[in-house]
N, CA, C and O atoms as a GROMACS GRO file, in nm:
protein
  312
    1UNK      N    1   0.084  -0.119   0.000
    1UNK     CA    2   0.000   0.000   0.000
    1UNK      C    3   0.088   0.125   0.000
    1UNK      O    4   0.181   0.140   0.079
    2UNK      N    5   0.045   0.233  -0.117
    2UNK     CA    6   0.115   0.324  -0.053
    2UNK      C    7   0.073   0.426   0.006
    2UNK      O    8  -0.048   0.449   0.006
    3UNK      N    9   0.178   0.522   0.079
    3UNK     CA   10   0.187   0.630   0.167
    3UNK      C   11   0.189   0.739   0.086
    3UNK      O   12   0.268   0.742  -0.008
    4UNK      N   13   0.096   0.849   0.114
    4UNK     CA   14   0.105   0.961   0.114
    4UNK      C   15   0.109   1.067   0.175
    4UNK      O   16   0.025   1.078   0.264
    5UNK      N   17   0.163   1.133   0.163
    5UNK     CA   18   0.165   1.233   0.248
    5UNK      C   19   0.161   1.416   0.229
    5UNK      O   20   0.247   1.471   0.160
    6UNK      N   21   0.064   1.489   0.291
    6UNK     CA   22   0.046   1.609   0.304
    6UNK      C   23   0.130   1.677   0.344
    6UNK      O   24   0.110   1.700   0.463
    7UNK      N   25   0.246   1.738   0.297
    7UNK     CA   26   0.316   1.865   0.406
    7UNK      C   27   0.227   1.994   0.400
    7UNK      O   28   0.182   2.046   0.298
    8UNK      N   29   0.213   2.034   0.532
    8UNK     CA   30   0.179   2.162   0.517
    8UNK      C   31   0.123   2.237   0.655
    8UNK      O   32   0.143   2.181   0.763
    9UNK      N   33   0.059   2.350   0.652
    9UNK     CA   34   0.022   2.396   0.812
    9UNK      C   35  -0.140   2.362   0.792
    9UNK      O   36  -0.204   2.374   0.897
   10UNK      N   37  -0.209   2.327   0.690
   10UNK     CA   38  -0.327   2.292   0.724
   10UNK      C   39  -0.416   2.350   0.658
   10UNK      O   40  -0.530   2.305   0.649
   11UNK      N   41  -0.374   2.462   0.600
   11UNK     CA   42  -0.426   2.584   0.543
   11UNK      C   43  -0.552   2.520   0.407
   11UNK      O   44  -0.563   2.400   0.381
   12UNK      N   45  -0.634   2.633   0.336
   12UNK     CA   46  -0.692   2.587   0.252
   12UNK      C   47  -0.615   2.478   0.156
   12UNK      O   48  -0.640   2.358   0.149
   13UNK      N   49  -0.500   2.560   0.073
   13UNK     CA   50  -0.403   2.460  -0.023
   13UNK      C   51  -0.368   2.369   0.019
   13UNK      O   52  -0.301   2.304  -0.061
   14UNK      N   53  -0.384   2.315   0.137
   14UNK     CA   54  -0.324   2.202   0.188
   14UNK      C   55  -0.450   2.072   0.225
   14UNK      O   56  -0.423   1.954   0.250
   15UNK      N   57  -0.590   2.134   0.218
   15UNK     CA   58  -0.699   2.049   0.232
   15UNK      C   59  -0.733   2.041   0.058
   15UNK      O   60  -0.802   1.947   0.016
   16UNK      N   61  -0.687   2.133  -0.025
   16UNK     CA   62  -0.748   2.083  -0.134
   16UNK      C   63  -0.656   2.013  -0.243
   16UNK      O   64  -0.683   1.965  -0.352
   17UNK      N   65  -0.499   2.031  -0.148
   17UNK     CA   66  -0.436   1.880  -0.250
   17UNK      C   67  -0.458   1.766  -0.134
   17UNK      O   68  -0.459   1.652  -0.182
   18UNK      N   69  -0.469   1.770  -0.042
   18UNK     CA   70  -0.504   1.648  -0.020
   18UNK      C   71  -0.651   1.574  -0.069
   18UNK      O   72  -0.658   1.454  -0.092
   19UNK      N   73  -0.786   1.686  -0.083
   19UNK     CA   74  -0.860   1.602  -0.127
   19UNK      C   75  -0.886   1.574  -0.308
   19UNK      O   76  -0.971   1.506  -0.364
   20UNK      N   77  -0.765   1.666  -0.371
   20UNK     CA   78  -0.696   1.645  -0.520
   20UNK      C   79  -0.634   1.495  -0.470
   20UNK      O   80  -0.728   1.418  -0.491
   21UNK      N   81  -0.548   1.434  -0.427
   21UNK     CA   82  -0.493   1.321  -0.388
   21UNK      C   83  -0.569   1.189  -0.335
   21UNK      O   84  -0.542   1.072  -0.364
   22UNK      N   85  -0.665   1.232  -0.256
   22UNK     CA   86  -0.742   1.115  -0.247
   22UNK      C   87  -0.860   1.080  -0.366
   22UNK      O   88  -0.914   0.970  -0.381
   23UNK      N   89  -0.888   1.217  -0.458
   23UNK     CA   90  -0.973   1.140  -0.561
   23UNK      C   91  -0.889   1.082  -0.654
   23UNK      O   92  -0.937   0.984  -0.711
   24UNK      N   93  -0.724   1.132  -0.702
   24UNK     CA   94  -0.650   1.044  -0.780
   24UNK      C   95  -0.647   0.928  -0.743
   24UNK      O   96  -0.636   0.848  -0.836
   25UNK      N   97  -0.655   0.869  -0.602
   25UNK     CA   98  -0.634   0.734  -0.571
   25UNK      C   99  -0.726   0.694  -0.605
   25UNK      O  100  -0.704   0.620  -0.701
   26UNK      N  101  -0.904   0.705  -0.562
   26UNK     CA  102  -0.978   0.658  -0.560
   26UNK      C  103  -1.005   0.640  -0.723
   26UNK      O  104  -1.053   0.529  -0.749
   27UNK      N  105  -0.989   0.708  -0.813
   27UNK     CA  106  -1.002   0.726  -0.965
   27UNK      C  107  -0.911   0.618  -1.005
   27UNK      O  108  -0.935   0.554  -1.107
   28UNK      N  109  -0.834   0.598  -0.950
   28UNK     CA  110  -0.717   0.482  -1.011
   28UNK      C  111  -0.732   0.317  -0.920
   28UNK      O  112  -0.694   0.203  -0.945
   29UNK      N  113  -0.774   0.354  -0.856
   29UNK     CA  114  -0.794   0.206  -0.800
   29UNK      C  115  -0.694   0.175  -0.674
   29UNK      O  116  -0.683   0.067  -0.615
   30UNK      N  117  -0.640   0.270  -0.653
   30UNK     CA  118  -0.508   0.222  -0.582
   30UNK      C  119  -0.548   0.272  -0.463
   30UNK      O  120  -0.636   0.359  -0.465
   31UNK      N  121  -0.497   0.232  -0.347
   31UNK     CA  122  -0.487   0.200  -0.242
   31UNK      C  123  -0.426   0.245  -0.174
   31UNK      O  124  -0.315   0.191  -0.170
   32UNK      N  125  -0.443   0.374  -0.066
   32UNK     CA  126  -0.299   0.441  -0.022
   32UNK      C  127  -0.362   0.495   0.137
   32UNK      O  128  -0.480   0.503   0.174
   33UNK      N  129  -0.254   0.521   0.200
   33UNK     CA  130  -0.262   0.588   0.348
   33UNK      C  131  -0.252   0.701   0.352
   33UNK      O  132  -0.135   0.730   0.328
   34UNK      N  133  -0.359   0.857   0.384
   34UNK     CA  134  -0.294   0.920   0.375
   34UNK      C  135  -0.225   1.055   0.519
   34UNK      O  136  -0.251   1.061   0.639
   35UNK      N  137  -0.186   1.092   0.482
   35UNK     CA  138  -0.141   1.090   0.587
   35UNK      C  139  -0.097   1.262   0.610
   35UNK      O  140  -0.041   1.310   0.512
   36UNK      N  141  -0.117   1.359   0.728
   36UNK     CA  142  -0.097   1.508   0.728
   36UNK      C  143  -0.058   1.534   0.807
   36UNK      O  144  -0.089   1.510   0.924
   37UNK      N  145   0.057   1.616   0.741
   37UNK     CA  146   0.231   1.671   0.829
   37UNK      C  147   0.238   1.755   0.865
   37UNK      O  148   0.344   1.795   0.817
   38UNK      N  149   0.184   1.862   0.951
   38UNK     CA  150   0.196   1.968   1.000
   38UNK      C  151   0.266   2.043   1.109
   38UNK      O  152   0.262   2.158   1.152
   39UNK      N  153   0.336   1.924   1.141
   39UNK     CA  154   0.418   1.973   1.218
   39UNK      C  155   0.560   2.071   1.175
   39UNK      O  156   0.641   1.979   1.165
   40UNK      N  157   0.613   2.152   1.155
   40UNK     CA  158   0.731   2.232   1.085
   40UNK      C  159   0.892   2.174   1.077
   40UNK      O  160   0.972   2.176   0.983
   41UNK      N  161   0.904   2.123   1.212
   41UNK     CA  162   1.001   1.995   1.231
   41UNK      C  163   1.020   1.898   1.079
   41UNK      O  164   1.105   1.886   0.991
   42UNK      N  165   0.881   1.839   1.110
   42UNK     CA  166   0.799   1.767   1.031
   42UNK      C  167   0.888   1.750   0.900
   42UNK      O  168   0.974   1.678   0.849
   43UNK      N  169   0.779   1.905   0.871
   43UNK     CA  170   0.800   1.898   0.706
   43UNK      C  171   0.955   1.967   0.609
   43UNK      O  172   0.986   1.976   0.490
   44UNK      N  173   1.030   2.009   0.759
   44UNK     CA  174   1.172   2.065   0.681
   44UNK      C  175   1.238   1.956   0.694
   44UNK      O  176   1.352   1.972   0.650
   45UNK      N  177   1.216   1.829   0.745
   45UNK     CA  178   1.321   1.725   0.728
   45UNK      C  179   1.294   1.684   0.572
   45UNK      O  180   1.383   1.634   0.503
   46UNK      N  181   1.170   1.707   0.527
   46UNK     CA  182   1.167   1.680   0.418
   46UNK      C  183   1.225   1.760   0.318
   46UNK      O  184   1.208   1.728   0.200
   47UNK      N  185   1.315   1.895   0.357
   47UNK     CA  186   1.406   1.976   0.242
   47UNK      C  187   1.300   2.013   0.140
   47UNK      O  188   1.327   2.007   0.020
   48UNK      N  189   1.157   2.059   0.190
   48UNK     CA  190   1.113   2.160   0.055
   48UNK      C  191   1.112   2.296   0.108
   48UNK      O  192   1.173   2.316   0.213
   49UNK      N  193   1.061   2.380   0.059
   49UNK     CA  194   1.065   2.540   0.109
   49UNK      C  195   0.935   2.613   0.058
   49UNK      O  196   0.911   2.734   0.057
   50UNK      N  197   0.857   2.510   0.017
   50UNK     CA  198   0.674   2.584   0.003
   50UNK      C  199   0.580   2.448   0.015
   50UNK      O  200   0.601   2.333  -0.022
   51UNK      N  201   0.472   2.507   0.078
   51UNK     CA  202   0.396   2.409   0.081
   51UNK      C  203   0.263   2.502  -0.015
   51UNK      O  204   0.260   2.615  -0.063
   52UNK      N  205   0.142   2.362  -0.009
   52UNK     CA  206   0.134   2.240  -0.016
   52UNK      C  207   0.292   2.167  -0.052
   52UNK      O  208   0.363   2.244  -0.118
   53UNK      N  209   0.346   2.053  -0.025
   53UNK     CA  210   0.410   1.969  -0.090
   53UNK      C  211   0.336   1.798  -0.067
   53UNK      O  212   0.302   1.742   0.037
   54UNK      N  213   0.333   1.761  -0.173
   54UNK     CA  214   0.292   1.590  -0.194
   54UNK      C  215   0.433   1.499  -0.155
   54UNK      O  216   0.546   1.541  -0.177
   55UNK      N  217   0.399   1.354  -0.088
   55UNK     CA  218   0.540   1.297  -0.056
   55UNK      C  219   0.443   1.139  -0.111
   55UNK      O  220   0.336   1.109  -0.058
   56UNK      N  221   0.505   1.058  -0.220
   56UNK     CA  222   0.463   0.953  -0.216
   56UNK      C  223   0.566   0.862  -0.180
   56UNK      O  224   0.671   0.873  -0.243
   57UNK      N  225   0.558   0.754  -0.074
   57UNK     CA  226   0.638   0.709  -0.026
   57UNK      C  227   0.771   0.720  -0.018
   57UNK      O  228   0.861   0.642  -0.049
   58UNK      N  229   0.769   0.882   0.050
   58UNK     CA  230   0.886   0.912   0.131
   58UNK      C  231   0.973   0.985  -0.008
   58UNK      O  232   1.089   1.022   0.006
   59UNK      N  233   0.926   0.993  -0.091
   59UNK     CA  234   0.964   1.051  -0.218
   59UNK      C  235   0.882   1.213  -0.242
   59UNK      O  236   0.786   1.220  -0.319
   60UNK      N  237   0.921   1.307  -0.186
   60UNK     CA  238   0.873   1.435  -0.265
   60UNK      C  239   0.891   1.451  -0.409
   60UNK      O  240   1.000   1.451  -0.467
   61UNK      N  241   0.741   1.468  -0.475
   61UNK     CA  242   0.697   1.460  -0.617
   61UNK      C  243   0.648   1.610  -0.638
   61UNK      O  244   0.661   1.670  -0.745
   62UNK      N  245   0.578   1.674  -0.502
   62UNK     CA  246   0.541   1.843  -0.522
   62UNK      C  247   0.557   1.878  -0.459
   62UNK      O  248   0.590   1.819  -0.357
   63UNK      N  249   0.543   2.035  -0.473
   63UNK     CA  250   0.609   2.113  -0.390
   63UNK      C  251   0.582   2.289  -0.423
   63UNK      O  252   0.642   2.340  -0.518
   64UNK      N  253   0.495   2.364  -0.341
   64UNK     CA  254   0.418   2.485  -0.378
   64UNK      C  255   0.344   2.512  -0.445
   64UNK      O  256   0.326   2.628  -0.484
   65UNK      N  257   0.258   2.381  -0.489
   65UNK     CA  258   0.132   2.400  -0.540
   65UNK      C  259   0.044   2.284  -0.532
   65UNK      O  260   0.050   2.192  -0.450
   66UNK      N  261  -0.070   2.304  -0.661
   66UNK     CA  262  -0.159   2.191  -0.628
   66UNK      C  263  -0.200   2.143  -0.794
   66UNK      O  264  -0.275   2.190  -0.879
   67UNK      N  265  -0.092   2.005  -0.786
   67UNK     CA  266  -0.101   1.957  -0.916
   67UNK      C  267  -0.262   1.953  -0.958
   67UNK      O  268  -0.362   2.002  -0.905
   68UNK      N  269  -0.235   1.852  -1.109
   68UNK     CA  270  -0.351   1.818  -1.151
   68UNK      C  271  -0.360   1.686  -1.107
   68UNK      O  272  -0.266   1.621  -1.060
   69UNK      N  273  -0.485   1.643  -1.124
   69UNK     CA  274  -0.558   1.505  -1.107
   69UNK      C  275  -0.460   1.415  -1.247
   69UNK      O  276  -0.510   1.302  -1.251
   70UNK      N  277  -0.436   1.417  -1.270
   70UNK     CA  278  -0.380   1.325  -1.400
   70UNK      C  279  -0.236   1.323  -1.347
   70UNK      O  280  -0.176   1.216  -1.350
   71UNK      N  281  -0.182   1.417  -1.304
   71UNK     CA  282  -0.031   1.440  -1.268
   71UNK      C  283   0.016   1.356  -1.111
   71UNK      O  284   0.127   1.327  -1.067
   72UNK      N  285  -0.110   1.338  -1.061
   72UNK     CA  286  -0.086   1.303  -0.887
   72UNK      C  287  -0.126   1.142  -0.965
   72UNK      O  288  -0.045   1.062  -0.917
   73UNK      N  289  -0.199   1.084  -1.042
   73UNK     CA  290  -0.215   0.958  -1.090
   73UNK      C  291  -0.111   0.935  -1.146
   73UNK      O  292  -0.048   0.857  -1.074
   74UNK      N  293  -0.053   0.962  -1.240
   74UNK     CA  294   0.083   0.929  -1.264
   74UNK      C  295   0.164   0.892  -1.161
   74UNK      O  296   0.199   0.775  -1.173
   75UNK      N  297   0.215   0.956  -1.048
   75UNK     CA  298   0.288   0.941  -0.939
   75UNK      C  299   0.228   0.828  -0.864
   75UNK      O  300   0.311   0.747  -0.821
   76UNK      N  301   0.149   0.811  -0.847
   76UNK     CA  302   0.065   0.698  -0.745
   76UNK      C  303   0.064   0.570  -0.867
   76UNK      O  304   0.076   0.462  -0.808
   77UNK      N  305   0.057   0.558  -0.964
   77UNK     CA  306   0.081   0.483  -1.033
   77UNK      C  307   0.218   0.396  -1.052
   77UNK      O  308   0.226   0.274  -1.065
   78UNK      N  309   0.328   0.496  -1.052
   78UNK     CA  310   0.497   0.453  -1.056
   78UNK      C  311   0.514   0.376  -0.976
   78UNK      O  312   0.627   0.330  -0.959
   0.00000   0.00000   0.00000
């Protein structure tokens, strides 16, 4: 199964890639955990410098914005 993950403080952009992310899963069939990082600790171990950022298993794929639905399926797909 995979992991996903939300960096961010919680903010609007950060509820609407996550619920951009859970309809790519659900649209694709796949199966994932997801999961929201808000802690600041948190999300600078992950070395981005804007949020929203997307992490699919432990892999940052975005980062200061909010992809498309076709673009977050691709990634959950790989």
């Amino acid at each position: 199964m995979l992991t996903v993950k939300i960096l961010g403080s919680g903010c609007a952009n950060c509820r609407k890639l996550e619920a951009v992310a859970r309809e790519a899963a659900d649209k694709a069939g796949i199966e994932a955990e997801f999961v929201k990082v808000t802690d600041m600790k948190d999300i600078l171990a992950y070395e981005v410098m804007a949020s929203p950022s997307l992490v699919v298993n432990e892999k940052v794929v975005s980062s200061g914005r909010i992809p498309s639905l076709a673009e977050i399926q691709g990634w959950l797909s790989a």
